[in-house]
C-alpha positions as a printed Julia matrix, in Angstrom:
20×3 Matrix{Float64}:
 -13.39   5.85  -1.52
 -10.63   5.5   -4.36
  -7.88   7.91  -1.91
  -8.02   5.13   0.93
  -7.99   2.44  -1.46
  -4.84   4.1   -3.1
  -3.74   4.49   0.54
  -4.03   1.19   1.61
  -2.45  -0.27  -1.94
   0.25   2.17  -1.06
   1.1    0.67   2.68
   1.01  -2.85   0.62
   3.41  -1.98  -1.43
   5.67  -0.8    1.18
   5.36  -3.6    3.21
   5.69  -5.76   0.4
   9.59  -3.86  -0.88
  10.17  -4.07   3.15
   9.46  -7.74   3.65
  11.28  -8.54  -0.31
């Protein structure tokens, strides 16, 4: 599904700013 894929791009990104 393209919503959980957004999702799970979305808690990537996140972590990514959060570990950068």
């Amino acid at each position: 599904m393209p919503l959980a894929d957004s999702m799970r791009e979305y808690l990537r990104s996140l972590c990514n700013i959060h570990l950068f």
